[in-house]
MOPAC internal coordinates of N, CA, C and O (Angstrom, degrees):
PM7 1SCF
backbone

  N    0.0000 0     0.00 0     0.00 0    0    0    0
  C    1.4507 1     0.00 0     0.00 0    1    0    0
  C    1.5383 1   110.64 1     0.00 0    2    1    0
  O    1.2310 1   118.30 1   144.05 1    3    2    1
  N    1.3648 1   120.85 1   -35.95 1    3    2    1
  C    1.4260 1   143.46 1  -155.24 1    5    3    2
  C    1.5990 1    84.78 1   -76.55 1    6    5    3
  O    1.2310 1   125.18 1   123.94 1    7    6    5
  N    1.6006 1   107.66 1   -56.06 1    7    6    5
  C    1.4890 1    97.00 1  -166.34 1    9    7    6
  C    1.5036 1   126.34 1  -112.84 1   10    9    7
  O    1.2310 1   130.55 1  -147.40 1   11   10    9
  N    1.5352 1    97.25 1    32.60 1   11   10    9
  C    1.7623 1   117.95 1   156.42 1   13   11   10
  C    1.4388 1   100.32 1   -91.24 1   14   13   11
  O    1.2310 1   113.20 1   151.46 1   15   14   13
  N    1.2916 1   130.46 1   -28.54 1   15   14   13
  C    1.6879 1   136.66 1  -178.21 1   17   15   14
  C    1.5132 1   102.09 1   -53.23 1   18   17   15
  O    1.2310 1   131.06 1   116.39 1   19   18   17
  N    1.6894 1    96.26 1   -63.61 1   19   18   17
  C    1.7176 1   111.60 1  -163.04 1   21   19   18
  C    1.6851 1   103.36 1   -58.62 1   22   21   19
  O    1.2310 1   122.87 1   132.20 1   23   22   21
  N    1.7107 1   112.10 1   -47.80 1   23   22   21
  C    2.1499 1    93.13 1   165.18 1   25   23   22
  C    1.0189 1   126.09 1   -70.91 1   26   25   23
  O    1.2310 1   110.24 1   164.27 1   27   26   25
  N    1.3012 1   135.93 1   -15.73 1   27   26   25
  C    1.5425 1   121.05 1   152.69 1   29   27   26
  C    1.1026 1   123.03 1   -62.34 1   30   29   27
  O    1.2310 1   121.22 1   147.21 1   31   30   29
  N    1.5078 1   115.27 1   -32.79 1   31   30   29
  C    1.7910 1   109.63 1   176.06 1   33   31   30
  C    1.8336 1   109.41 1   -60.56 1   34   33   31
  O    1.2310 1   133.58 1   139.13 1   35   34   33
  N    1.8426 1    91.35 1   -40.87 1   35   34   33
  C    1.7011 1    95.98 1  -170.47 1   37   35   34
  C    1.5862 1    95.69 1   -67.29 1   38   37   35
  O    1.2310 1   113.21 1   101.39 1   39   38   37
  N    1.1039 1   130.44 1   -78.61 1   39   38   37
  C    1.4492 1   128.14 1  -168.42 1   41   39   38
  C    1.5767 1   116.52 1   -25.97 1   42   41   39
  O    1.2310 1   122.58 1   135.13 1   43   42   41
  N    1.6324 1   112.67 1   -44.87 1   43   42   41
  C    1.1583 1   123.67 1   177.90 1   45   43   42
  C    1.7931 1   111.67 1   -49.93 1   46   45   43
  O    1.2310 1   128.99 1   131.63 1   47   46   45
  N    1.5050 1   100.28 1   -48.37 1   47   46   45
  C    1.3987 1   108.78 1  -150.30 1   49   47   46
  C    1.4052 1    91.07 1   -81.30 1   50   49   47
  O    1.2310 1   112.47 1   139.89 1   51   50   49
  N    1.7364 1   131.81 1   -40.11 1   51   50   49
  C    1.2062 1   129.79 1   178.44 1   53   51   50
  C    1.2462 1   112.18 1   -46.38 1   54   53   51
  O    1.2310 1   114.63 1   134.52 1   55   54   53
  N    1.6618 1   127.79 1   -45.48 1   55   54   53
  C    1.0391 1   139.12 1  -172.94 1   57   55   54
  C    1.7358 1   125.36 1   -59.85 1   58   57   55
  O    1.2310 1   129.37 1   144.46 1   59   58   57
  N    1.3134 1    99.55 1   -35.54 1   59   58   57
  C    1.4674 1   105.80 1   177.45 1   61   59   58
  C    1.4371 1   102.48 1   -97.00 1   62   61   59
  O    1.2310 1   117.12 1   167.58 1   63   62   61
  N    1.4286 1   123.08 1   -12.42 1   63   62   61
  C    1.4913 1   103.96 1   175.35 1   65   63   62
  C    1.8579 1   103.86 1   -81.77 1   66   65   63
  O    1.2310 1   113.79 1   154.25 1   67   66   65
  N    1.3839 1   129.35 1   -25.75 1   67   66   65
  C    1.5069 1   130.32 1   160.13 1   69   67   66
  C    1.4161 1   116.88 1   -34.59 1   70   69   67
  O    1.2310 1   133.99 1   124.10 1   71   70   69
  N    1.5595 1    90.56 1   -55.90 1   71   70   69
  C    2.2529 1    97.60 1  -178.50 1   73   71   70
  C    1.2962 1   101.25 1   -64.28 1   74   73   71
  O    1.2310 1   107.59 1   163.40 1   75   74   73
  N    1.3563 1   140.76 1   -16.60 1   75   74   73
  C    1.6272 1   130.79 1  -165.98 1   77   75   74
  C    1.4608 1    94.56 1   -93.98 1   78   77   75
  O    1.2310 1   124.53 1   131.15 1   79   78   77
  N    1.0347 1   108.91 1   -48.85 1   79   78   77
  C    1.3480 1   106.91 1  -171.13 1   81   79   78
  C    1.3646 1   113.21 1   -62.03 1   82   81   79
  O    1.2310 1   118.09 1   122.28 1   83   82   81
  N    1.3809 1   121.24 1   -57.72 1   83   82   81
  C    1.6748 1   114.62 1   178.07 1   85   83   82
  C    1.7183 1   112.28 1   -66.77 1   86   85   83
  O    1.2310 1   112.48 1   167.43 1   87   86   85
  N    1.2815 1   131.81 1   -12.57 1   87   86   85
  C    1.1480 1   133.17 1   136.36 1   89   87   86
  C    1.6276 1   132.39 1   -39.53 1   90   89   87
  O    1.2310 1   126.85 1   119.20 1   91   90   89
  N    1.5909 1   104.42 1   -60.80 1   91   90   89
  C    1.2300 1    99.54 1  -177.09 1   93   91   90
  C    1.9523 1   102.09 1   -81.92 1   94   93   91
  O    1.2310 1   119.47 1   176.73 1   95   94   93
  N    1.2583 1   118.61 1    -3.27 1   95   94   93
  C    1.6474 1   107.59 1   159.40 1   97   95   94
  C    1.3511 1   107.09 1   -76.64 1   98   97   95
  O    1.2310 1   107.90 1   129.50 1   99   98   97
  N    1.1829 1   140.19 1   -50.50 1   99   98   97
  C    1.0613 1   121.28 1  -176.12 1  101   99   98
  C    1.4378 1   127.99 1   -73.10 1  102  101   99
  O    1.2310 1   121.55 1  -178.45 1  103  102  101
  N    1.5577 1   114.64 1     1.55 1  103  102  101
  C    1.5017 1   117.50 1   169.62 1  105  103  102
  C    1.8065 1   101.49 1   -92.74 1  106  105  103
  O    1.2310 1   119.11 1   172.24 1  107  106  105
  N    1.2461 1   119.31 1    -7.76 1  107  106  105
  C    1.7239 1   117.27 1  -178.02 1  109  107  106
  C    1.2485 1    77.77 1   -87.53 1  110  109  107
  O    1.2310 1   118.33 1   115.36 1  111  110  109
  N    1.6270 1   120.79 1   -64.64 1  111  110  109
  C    1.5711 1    88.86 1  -152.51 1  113  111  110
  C    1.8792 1   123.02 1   -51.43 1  114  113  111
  O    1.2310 1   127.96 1   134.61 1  115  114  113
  N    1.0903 1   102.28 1   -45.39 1  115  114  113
  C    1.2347 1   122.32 1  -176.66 1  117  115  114
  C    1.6294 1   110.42 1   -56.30 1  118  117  115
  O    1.2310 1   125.26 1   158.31 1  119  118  117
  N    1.1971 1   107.49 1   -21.69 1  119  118  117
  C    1.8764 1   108.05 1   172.51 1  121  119  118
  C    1.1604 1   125.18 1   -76.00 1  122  121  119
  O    1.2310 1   128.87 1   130.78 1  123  122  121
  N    2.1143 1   100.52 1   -49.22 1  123  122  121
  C    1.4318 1   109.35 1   161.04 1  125  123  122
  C    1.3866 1   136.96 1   -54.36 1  126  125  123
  O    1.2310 1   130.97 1   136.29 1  127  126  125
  N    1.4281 1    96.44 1   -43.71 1  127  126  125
  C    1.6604 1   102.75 1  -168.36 1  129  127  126
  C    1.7078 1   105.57 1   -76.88 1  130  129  127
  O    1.2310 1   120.94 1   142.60 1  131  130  129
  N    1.4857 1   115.81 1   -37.40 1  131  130  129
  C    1.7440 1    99.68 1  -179.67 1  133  131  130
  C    1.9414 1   100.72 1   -73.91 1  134  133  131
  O    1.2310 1   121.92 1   146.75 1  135  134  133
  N    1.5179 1   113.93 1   -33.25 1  135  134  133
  C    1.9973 1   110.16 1   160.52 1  137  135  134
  C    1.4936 1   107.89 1   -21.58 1  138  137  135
  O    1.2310 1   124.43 1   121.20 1  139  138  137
  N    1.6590 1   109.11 1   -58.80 1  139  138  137
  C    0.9853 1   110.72 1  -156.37 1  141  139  138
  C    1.4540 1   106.36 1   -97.20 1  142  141  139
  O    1.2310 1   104.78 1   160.36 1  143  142  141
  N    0.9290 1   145.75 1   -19.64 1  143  142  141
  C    1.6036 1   131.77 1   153.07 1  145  143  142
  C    1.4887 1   119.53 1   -56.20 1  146  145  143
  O    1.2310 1   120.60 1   161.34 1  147  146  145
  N    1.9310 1   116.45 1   -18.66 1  147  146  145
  C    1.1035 1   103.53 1   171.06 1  149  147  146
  C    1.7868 1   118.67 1   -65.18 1  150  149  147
  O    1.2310 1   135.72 1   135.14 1  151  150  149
  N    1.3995 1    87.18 1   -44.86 1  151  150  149
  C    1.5563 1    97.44 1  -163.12 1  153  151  150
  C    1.1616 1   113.30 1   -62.11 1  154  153  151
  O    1.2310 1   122.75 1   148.33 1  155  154  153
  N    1.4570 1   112.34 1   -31.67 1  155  154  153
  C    1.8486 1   125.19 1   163.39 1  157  155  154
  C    1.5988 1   102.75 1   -30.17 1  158  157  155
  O    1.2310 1   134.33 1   123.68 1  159  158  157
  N    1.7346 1    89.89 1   -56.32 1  159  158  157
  C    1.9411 1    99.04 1  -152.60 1  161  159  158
  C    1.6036 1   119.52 1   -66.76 1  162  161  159
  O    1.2310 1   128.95 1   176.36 1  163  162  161
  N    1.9349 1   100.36 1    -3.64 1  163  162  161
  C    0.6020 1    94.76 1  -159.55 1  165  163  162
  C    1.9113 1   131.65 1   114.36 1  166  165  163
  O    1.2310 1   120.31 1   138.19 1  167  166  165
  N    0.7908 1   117.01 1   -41.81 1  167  166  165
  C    1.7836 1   117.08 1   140.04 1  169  167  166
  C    1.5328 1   120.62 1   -55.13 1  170  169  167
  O    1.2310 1   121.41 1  -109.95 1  171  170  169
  N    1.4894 1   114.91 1    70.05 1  171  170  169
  C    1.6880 1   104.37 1   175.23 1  173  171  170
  C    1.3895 1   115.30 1   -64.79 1  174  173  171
  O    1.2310 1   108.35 1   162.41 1  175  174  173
  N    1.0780 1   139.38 1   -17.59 1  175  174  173
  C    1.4613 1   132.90 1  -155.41 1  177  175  174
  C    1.9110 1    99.07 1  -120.10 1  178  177  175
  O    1.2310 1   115.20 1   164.82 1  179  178  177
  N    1.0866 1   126.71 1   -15.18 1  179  178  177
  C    1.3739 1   135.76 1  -175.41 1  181  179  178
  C    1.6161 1    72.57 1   -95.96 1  182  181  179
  O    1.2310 1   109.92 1    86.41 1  183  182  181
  N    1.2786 1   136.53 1   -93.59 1  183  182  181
  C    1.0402 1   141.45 1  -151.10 1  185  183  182
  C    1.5263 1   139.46 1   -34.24 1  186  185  183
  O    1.2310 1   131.78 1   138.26 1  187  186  185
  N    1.9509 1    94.85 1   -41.74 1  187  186  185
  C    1.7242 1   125.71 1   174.85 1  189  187  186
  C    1.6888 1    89.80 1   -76.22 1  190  189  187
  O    1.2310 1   119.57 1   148.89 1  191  190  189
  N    1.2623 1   118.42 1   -31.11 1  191  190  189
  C    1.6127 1   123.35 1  -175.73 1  193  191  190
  C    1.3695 1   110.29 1   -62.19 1  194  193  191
  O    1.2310 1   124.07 1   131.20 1  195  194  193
  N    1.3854 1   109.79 1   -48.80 1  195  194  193
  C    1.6237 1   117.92 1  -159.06 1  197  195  194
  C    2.1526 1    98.64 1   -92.68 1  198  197  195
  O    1.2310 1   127.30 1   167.53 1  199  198  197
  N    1.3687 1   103.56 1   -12.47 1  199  198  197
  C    1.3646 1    93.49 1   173.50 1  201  199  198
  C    1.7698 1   130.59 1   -67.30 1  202  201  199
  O    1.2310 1   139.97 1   148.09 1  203  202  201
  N    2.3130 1    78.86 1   -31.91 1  203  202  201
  C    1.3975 1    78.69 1  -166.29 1  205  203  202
  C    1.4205 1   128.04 1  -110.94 1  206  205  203
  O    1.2310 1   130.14 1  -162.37 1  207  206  205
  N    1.6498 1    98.05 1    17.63 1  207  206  205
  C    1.3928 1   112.76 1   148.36 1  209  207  206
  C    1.7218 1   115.27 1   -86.09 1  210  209  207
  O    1.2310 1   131.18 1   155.13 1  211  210  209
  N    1.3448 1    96.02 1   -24.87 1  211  210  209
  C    1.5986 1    82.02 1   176.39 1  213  211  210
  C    1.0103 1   131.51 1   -80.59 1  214  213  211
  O    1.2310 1   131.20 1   174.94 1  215  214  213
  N    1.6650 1    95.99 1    -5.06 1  215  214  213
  C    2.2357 1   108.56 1   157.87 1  217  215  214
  C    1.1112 1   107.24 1   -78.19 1  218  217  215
  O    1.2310 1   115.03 1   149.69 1  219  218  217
  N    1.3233 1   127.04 1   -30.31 1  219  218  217
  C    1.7581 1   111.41 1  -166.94 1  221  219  218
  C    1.1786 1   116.50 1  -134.27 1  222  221  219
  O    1.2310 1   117.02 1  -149.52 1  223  222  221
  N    1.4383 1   123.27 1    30.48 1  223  222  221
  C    1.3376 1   143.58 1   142.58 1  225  223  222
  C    1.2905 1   110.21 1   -43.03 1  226  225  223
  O    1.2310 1   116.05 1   108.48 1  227  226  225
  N    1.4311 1   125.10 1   -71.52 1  227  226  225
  C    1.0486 1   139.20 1  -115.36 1  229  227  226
  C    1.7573 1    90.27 1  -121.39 1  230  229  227
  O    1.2310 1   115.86 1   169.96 1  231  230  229
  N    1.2334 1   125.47 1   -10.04 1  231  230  229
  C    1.1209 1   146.14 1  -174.85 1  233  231  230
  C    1.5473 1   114.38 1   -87.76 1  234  233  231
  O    1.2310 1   131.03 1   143.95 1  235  234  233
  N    1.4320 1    96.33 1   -36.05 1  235  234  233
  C    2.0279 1   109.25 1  -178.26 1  237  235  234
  C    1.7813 1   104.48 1   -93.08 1  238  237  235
  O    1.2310 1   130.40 1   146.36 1  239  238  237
  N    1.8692 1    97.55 1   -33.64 1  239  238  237
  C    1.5860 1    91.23 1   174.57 1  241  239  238
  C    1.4519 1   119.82 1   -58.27 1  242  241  239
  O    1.2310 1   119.83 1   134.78 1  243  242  241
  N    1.8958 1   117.93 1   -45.22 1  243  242  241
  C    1.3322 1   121.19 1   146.80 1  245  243  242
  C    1.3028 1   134.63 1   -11.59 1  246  245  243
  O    1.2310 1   130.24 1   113.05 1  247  246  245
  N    1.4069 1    97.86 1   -66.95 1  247  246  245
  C    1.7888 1   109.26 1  -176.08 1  249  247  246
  C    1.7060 1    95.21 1   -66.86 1  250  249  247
  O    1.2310 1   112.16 1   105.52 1  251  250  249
  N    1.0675 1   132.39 1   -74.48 1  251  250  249
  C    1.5622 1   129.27 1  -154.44 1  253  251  250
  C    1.4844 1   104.47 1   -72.25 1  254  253  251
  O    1.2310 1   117.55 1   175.86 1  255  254  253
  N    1.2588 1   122.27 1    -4.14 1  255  254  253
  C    1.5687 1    99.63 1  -179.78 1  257  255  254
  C    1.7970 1    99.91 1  -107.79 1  258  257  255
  O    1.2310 1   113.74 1   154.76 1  259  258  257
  N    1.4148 1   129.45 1   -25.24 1  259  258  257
  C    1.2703 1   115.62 1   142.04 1  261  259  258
  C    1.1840 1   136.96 1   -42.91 1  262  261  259
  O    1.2310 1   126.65 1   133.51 1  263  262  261
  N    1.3900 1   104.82 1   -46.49 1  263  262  261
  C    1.6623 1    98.96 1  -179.59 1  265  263  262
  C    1.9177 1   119.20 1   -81.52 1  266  265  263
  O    1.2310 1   132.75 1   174.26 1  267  266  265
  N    1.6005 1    92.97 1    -5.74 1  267  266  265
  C    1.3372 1   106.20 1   157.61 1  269  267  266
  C    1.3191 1   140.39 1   -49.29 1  270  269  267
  O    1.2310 1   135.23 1   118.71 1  271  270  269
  N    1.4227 1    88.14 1   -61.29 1  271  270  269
  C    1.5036 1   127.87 1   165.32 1  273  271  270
  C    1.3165 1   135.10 1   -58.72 1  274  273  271
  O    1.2310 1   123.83 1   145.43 1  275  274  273
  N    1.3682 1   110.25 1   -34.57 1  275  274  273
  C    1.2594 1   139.14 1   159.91 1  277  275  274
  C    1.7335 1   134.59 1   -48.15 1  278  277  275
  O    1.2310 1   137.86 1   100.31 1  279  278  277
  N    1.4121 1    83.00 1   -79.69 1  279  278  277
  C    1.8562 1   100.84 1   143.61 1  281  279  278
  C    1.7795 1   125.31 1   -53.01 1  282  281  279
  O    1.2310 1   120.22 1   143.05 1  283  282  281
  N    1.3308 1   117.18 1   -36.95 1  283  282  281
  C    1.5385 1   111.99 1   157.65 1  285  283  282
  C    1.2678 1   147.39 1   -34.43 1  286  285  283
  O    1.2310 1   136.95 1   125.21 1  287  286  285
  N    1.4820 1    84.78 1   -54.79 1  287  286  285
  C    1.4642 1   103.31 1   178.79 1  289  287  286
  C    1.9260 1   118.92 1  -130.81 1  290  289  287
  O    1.2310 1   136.73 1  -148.74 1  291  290  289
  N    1.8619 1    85.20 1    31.26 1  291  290  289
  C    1.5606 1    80.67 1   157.15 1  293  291  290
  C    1.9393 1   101.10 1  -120.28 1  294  293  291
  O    1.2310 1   121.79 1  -162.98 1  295  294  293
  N    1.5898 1   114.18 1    17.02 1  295  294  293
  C    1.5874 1   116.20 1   160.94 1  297  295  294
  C    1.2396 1   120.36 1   -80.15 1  298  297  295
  O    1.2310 1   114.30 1   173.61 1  299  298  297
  N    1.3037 1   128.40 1    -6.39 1  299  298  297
  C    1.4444 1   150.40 1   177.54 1  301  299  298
  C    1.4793 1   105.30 1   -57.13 1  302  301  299
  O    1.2310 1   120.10 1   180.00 1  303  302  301

């Protein structure tokens, strides 16, 4: 019983770390690509700026909401 609990916790926890992740891809893409229409438009330095948080934005949200997650549901 004890350890039908622990794969629902794992399945669970695998599961929401999937939604973060295709989340935080779709916030890179979305950082880079308007980055990069700035710098197109003409803002190089707003633009090279906004690219390269919009690479590693989404990279730290990764790290801390796993290790969030992690710790959650290993107090169980």
């Amino acid at each position: 019983m004890i350890f039908m609990f622990h794969i629902d916790v794992y399945l669970k926890m695998k599961r929401r770390q999937k939604y973060i992740v295709w989340a935080a891809v779709f916030l890179a893409c979305l950082g880079i690509s308007s980055g990069a229409v700035m710098y197109i438009n003409g803002a190089h330095g707003l633009g090279l700026t906004w690219v390269i948080l919009g690479g590693l934005v989404p990279i730290l949200i990764i790290i801390t909401t796993v290790k969030n997650l992690n710790s959650y549901y290993s107090k169980g």
